[in-house]
C-alpha positions as a Markdown table, in Angstrom:
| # | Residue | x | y | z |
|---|---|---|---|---|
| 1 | Unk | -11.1 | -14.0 | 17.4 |
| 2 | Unk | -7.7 | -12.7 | 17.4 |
| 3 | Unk | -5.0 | -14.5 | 18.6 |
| 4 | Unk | -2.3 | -13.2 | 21.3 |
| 5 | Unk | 1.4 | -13.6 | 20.0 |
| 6 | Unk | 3.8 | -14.6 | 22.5 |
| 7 | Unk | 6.4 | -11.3 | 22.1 |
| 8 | Unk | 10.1 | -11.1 | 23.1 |
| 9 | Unk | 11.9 | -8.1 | 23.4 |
| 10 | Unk | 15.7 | -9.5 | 24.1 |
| 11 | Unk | 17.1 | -11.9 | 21.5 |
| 12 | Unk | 19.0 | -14.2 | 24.4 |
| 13 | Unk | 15.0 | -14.7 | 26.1 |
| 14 | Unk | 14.0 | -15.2 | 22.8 |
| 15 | Unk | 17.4 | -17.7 | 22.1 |
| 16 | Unk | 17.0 | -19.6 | 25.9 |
| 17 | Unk | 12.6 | -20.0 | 25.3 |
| 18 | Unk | 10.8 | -23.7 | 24.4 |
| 19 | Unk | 11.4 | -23.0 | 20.8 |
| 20 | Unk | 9.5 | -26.1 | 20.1 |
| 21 | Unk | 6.1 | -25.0 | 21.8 |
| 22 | Unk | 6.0 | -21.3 | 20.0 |
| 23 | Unk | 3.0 | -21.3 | 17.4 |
| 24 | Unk | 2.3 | -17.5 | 17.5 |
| 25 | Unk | 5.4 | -15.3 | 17.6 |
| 26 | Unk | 6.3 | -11.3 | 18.1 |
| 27 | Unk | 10.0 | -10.6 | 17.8 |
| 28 | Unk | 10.5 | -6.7 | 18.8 |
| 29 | Unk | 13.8 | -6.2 | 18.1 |
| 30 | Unk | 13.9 | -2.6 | 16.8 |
| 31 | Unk | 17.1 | -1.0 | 17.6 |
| 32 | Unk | 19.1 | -2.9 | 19.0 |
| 33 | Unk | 22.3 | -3.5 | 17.4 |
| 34 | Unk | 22.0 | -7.3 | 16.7 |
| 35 | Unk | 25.4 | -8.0 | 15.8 |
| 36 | Unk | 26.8 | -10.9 | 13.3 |
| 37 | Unk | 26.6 | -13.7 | 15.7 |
| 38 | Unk | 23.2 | -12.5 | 17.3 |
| 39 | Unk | 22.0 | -12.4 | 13.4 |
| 40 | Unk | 23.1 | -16.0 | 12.8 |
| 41 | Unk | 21.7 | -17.3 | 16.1 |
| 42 | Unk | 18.4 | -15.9 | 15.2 |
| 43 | Unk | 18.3 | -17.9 | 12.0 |
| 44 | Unk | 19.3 | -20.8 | 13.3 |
| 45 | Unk | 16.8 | -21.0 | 16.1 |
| 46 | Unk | 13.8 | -21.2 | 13.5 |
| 47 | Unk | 15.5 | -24.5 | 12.4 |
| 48 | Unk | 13.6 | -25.8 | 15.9 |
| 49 | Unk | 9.9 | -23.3 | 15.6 |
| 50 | Unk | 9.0 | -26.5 | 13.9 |
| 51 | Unk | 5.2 | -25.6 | 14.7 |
| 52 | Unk | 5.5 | -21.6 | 14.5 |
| 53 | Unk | 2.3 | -20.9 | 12.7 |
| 54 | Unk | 2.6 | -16.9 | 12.7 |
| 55 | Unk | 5.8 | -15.0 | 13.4 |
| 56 | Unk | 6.3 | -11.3 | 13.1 |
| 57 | Unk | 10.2 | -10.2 | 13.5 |
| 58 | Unk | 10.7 | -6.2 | 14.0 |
| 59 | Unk | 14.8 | -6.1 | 12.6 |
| 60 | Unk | 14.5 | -1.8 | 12.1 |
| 61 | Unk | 17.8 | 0.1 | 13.0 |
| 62 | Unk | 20.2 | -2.7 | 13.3 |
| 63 | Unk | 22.5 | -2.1 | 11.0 |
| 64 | Unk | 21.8 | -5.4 | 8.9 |
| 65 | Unk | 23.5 | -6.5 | 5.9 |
| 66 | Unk | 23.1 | -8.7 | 3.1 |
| 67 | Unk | 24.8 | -11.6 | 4.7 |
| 68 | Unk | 23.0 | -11.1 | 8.2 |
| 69 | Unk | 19.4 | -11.0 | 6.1 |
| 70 | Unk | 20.8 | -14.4 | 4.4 |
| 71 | Unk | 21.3 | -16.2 | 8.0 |
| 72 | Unk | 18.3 | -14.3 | 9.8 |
| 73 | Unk | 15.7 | -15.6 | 7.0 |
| 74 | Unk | 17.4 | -18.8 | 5.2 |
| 75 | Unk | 16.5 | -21.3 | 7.5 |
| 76 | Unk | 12.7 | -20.3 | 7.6 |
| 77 | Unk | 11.3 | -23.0 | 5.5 |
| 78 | Unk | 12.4 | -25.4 | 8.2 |
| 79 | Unk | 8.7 | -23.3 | 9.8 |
| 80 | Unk | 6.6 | -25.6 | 7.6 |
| 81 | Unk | 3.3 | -24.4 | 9.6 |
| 82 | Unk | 3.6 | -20.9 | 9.1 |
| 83 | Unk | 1.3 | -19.0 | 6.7 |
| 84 | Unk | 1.3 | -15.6 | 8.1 |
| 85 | Unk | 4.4 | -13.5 | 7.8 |
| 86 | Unk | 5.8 | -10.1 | 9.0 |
| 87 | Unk | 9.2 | -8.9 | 8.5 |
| 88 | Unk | 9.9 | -5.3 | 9.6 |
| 89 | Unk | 13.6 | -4.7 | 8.3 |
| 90 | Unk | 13.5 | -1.0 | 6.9 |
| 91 | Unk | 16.6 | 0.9 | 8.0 |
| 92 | Unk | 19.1 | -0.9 | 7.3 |
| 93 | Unk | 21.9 | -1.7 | 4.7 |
| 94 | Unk | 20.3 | -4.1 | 2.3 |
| 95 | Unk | 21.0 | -4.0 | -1.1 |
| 96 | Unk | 19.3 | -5.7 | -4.5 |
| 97 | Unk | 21.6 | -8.6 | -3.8 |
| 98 | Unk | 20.0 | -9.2 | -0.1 |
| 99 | Unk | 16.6 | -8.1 | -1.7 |
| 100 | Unk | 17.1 | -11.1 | -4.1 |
| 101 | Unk | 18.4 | -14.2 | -1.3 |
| 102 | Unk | 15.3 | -12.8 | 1.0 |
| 103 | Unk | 13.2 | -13.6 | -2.0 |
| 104 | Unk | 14.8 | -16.2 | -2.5 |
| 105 | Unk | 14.0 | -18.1 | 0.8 |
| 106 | Unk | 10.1 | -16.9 | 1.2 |
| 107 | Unk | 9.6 | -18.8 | -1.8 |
| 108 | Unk | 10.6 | -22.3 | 0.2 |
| 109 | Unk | 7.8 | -21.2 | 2.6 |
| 110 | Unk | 4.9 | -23.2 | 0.8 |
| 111 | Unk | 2.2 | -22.8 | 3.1 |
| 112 | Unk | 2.8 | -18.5 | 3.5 |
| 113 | Unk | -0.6 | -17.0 | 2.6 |
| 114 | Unk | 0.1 | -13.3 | 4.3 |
| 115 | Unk | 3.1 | -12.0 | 3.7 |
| 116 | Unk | 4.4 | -8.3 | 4.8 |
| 117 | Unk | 7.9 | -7.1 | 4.2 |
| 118 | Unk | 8.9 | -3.9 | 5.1 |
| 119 | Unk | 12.2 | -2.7 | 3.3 |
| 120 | Unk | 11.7 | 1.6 | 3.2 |
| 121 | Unk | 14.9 | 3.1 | 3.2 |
| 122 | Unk | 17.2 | 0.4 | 2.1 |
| 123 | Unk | 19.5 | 0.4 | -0.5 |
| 124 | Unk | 18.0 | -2.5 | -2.5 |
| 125 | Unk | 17.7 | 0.2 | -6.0 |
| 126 | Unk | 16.5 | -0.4 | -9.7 |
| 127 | Unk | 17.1 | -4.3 | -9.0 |
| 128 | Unk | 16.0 | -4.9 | -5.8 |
| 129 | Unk | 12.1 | -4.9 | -6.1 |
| 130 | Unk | 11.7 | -7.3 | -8.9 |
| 131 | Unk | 14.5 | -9.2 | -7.1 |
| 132 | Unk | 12.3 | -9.7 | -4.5 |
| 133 | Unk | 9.0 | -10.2 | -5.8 |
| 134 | Unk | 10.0 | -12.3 | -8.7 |
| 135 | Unk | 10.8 | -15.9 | -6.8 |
| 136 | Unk | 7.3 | -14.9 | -4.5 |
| 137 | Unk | 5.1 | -16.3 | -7.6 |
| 138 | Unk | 6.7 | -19.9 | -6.2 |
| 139 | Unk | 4.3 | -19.5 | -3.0 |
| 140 | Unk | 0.8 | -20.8 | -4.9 |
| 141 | Unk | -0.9 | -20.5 | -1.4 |
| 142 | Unk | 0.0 | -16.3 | -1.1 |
| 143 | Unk | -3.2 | -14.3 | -0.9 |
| 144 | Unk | -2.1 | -11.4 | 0.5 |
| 145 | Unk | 1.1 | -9.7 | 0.0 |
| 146 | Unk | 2.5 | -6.3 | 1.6 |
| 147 | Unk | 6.0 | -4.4 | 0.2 |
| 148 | Unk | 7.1 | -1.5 | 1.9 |
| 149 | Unk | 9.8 | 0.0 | -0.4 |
| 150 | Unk | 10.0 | 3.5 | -0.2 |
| 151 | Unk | 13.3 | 6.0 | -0.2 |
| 152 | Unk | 14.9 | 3.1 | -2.1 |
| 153 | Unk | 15.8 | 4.8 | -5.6 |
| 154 | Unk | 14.1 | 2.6 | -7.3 |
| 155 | Unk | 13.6 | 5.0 | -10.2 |
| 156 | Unk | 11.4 | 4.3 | -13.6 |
| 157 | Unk | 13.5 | 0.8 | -14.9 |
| 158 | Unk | 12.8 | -0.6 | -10.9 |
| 159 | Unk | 9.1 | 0.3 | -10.9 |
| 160 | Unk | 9.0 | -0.8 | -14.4 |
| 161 | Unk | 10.4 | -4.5 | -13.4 |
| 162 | Unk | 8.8 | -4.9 | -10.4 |
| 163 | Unk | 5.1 | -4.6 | -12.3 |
| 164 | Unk | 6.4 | -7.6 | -14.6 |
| 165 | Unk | 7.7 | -9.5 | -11.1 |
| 166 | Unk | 4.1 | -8.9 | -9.7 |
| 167 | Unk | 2.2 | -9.8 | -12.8 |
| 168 | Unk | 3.3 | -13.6 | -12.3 |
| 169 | Unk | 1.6 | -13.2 | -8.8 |
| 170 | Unk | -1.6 | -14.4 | -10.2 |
| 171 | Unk | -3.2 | -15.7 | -6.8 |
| 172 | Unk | -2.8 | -12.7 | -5.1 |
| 173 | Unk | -6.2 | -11.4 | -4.1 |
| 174 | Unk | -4.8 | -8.6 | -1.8 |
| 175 | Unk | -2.1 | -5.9 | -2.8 |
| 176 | Unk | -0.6 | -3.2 | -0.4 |
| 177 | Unk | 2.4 | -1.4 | -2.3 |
| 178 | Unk | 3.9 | 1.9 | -0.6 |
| 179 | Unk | 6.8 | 3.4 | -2.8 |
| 180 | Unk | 7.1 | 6.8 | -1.8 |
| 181 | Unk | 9.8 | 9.1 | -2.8 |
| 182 | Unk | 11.2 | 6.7 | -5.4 |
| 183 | Unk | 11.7 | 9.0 | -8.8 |
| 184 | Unk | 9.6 | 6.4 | -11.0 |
| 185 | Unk | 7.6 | 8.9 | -13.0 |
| 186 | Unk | 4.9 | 8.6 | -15.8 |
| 187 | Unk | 7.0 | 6.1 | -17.4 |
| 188 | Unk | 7.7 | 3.7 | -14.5 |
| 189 | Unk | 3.9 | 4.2 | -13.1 |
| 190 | Unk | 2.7 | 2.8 | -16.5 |
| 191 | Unk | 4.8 | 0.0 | -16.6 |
| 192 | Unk | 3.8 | -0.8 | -12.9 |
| 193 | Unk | 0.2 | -0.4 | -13.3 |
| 194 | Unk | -0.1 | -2.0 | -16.6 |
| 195 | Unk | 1.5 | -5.2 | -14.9 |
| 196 | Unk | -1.0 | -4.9 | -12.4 |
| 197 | Unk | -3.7 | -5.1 | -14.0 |
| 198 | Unk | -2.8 | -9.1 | -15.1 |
| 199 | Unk | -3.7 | -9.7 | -11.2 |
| 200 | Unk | -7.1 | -10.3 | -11.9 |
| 201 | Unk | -7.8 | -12.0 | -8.6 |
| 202 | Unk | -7.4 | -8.7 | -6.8 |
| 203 | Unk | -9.9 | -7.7 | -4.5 |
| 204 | Unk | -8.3 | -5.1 | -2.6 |
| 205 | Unk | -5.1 | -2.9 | -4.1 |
| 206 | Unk | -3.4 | -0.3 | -2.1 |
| 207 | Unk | -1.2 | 1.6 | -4.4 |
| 208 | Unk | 0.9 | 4.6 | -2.4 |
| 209 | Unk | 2.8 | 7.0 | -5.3 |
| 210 | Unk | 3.9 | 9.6 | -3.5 |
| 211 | Unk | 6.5 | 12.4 | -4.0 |
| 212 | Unk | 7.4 | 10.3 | -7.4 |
| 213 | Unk | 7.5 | 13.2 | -10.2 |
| 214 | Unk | 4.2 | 11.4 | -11.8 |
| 215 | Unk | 2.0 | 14.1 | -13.5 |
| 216 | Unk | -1.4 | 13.6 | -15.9 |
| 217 | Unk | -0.5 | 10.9 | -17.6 |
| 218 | Unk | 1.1 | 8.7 | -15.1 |
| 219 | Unk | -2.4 | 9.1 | -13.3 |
| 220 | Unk | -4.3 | 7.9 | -16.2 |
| 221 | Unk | -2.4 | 4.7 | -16.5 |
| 222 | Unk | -2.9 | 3.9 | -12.8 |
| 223 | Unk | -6.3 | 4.7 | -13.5 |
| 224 | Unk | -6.4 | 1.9 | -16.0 |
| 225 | Unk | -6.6 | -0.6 | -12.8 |
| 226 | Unk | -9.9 | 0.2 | -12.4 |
| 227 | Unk | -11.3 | -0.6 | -15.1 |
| 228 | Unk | -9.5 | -3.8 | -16.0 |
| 229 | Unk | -9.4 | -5.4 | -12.7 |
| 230 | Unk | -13.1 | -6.7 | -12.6 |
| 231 | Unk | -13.1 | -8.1 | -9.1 |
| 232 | Unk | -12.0 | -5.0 | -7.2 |
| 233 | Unk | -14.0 | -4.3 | -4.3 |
| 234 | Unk | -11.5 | -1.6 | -2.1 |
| 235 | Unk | -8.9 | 0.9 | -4.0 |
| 236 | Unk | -6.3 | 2.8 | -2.0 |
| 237 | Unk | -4.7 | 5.2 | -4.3 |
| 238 | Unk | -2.0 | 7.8 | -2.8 |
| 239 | Unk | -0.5 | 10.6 | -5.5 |
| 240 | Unk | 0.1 | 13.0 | -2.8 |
| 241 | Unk | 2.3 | 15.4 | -3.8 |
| 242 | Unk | 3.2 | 14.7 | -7.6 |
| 243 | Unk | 2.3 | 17.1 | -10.7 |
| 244 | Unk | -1.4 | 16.2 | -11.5 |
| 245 | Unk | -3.8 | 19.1 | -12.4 |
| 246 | Unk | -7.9 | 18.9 | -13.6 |
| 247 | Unk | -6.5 | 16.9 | -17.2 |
| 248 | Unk | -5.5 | 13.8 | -15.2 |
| 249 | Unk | -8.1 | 13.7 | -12.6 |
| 250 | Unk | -10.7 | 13.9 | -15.0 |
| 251 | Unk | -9.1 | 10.8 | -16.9 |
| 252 | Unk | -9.1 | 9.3 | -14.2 |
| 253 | Unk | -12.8 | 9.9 | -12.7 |
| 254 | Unk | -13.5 | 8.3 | -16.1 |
| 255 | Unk | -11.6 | 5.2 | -15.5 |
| 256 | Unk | -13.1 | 5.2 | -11.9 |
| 257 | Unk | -16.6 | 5.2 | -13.1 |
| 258 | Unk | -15.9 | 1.9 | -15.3 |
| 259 | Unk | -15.3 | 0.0 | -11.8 |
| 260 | Unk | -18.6 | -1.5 | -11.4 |
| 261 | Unk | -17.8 | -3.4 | -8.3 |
| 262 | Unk | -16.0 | -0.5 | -6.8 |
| 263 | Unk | -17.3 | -0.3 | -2.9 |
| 264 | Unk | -14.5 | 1.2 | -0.9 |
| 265 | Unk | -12.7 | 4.0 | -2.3 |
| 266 | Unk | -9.5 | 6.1 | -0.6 |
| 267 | Unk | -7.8 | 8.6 | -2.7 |
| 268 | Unk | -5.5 | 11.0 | -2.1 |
| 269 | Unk | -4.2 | 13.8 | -4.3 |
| 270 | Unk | -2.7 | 16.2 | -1.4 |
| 271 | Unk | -0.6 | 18.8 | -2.8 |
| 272 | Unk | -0.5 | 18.7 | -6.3 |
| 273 | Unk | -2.7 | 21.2 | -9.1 |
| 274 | Unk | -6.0 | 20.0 | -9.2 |
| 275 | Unk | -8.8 | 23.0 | -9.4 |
| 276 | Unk | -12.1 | 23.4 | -10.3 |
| 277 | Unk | -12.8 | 21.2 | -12.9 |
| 278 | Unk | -10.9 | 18.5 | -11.9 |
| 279 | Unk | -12.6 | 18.0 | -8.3 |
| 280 | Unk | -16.3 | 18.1 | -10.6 |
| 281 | Unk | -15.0 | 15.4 | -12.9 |
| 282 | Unk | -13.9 | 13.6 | -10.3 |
| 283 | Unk | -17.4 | 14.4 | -8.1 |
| 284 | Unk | -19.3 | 13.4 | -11.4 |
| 285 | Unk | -17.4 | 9.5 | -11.8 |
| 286 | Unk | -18.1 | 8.8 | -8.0 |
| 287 | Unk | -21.5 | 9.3 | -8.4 |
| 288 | Unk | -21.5 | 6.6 | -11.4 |
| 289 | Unk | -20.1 | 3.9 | -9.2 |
| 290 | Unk | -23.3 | 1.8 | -8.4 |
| 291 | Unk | -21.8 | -0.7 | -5.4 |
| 292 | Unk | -20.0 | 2.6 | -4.4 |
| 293 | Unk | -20.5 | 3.1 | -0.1 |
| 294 | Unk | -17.8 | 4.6 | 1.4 |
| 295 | Unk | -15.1 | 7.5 | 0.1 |
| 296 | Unk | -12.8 | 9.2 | 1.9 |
| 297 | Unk | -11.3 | 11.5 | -0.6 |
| 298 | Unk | -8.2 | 14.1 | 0.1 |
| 299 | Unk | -7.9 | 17.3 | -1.7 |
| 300 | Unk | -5.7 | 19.2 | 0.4 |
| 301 | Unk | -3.7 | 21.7 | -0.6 |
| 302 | Unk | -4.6 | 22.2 | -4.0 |
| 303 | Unk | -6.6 | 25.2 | -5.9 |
| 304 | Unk | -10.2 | 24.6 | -5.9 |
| 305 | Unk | -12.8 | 27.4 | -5.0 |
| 306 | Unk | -16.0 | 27.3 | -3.8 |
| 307 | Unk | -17.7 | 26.7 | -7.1 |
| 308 | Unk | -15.5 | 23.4 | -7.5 |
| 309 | Unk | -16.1 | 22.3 | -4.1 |
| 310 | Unk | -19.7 | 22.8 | -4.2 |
| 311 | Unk | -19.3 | 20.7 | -7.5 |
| 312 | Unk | -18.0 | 17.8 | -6.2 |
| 313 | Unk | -20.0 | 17.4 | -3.3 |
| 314 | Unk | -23.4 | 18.1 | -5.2 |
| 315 | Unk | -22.1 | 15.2 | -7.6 |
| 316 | Unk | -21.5 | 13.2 | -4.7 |
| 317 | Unk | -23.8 | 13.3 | -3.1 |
| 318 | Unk | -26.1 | 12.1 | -6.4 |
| 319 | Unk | -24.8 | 8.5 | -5.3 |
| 320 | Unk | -27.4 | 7.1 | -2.8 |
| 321 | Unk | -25.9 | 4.3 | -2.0 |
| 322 | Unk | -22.9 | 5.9 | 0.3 |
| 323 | Unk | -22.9 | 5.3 | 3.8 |
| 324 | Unk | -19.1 | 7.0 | 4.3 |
| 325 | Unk | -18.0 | 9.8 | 3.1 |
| 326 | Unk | -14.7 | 12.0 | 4.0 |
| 327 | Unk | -13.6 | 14.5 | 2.0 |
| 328 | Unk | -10.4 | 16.4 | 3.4 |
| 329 | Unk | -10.2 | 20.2 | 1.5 |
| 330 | Unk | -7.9 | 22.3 | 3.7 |
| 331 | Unk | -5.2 | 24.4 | 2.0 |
| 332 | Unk | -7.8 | 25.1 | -0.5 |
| 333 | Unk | -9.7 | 28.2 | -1.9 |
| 334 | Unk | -12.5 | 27.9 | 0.6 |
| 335 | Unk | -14.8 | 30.6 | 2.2 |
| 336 | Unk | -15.3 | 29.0 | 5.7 |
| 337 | Unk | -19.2 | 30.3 | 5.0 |
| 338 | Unk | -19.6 | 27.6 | 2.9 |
| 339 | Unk | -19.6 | 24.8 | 4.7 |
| 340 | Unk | -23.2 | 24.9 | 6.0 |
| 341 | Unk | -24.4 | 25.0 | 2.5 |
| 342 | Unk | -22.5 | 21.7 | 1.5 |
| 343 | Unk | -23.8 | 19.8 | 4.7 |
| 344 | Unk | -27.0 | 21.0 | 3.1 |
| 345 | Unk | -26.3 | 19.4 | 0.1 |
| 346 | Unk | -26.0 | 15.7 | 1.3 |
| 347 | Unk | -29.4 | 15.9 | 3.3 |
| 348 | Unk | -31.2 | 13.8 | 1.3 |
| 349 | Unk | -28.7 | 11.1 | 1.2 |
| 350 | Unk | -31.0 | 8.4 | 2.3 |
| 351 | Unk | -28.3 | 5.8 | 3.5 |
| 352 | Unk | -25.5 | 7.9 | 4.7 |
| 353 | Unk | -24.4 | 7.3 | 8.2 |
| 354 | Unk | -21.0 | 9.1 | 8.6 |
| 355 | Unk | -20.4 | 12.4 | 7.0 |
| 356 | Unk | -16.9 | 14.6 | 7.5 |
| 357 | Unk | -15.9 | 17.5 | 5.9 |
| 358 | Unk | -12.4 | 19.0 | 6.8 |
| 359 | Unk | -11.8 | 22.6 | 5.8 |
| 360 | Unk | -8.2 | 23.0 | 7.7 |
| 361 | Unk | -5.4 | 20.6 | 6.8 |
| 362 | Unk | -5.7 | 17.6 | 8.9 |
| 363 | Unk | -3.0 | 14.4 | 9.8 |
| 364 | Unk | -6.1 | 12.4 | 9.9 |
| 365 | Unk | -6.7 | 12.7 | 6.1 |
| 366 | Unk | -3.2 | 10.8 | 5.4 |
| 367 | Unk | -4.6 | 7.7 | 3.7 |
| 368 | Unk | -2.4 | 4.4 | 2.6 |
């Protein structure tokens, strides 16, 4: 049952409530140009959320510094209670140094278990990720963590130290990481991913690397995670618009296929060089994973043909066991004919329940 958050939209309502009595709190403050004062009010009134249990603050657009994220978030761990966590702070001027006093101050909060911080388009650079994550290992009850980092020029050294930060993480069983548009390459995926893969409590990974110059071999060291992390049950993988081609999505397909308790599967690969072969390898793997049910896979923009998408649904479609499956292959080398003869092709798929196929490009495909 999901419980309603009490939500203020005007820091002086927030400032004149029963700040006592709040358990579940919704801060939407989103634009509006909290200045220095208003930023170390708001700090100061968690020193009396003595029972605040849940507390989601919404600090986008307000021009925020290093100094005002140091008064806004210090005085949290006077919130003994609260375990669930959601700071919404992209957009604003925060730097490795305000990455490293907000990491800093989480780790006092010894009961968090979900945490989400959201710190895209910052200007926290190569030191600010691990800065952040690093003093995080502190909170032994954290099951679930959430980083939001993209367009934040992190570059390869960043992603590089943020994988060691994350690897002393051990409890984590749930890992969301976008980092978009950060420069990190081959190089900086490998040392991310190979950190990763010391997480083995993770059950669910969500791992978003687009627009970050990674080609065939970066792909093949994130495709180590699935075959070293043993408990994962859901994979979210975004490459969307990097530099892999059929060479790096077959290694992968053959890392996928070593994931033997693999059940939900996202990945997307829009925009990048992948043709023919690459979307059979990558067909062939799925149809290897035996606790496999759903896949929603996106190929978009890309240059397979007919014969490769044929492929990769016949492989598919080899795999009994899926319930789900999407597969989004607009912008490809597709004669619009053909899609009557691939819905033919999963017929006999005993157990499946919901089948898509998209042949234009859609918004809907956009995964993690």
């Amino acid at each position: 049952m999901s419980i309603k958050k009490i939500k203020y939209e005007q820091l002086n309502d927030f400032l004149s409530s029963e700040l006592i009595h709040h358990e579940f709190l919704h801060l939407d403050f989103i634009k509006n140009t909290i200045d220095q004062q208003g930023q170390s009010q708001l700090g100061s009134s968690f020193t009396n959320c003595i029972n605040l249990k849940s507390l989601e603050i919404d600090l986008e657009f307000n021009k925020i510094n290093d100094l005002g994220l140091s008064a806004i978030v210090k005085p949290l761990y006077h919130c003994k209670n609260i375990s669930n966590l959601e700071l919404y702070i992209g957009s604003n001027n925060i730097t490795a140094e305000g990455a490293l006093q907000l990491g800093n101050s989480l780790s006092k909060c010894d009961n968090l278990q979900t945490l989400i911080i959201q710190l895209a388009r910052n200007k926290i650079g190569v030191h600010g990720p691990s800065n952040l994550v690093s003093s995080l290992a502190e909170c032994k009850n954290l099951l679930s963590l959430t980083v939001y980092l993209g367009s934040n020029s992190i570059g390869q050294q960043g992603a590089i130290d943020l994988g060691i930060a994350l690897s002393r993480c051990k409890q984590i069983q749930t890992l969301f990481l976008q980092l978009s548009n950060n420069k990190i390459g081959d190089a900086g995926c490998q040392g991310l991913c190979s950190q990763i893969q010391s997480c083995q409590n993770l059950r669910k990974l969500t791992l978003n690397l687009q627009q970050n110059n990674i080609g065939n071999q970066g792909i093949s060291f994130a495709g180590n995670i699935f075959s070293t992390c043993s408990n994962l049950s859901t994979i979210k993988l975004n490459m969307d618009k990097n530099n892999i081609g059929d060479q790096g999505i077959q290694e992968l397909g053959n890392q996928i296929q070593n994931c033997k308790s693999l059940q939900i599967l996202e990945l997307s690969i829009y925009s990048n060089n992948v043709g023919d072969l690459g979307s059979e390898c990558l067909g062939t793997a799925l149809s290897y994973c035996p606790k496999l049910i759903g896949i929603k896979i996106d190929l978009e923009s890309n240059d397979i043909n007919n014969q490769g998408i044929f492929r990769l649904v016949a492989a598919i479609s080899k795999n009994q066991n899926l319930s789900t499956i999407i597969l989004c292959l607009g912008g490809n080398k597709i004669d619009p004919q053909s899609e009557k003869q691939l819905l033919k092709l999963t017929l006999k798929m005993t157990n499946l329940i919901k089948l898509i196929l998209y042949f234009t490009e859609e918004k809907s495909c956009n995964t993690c």
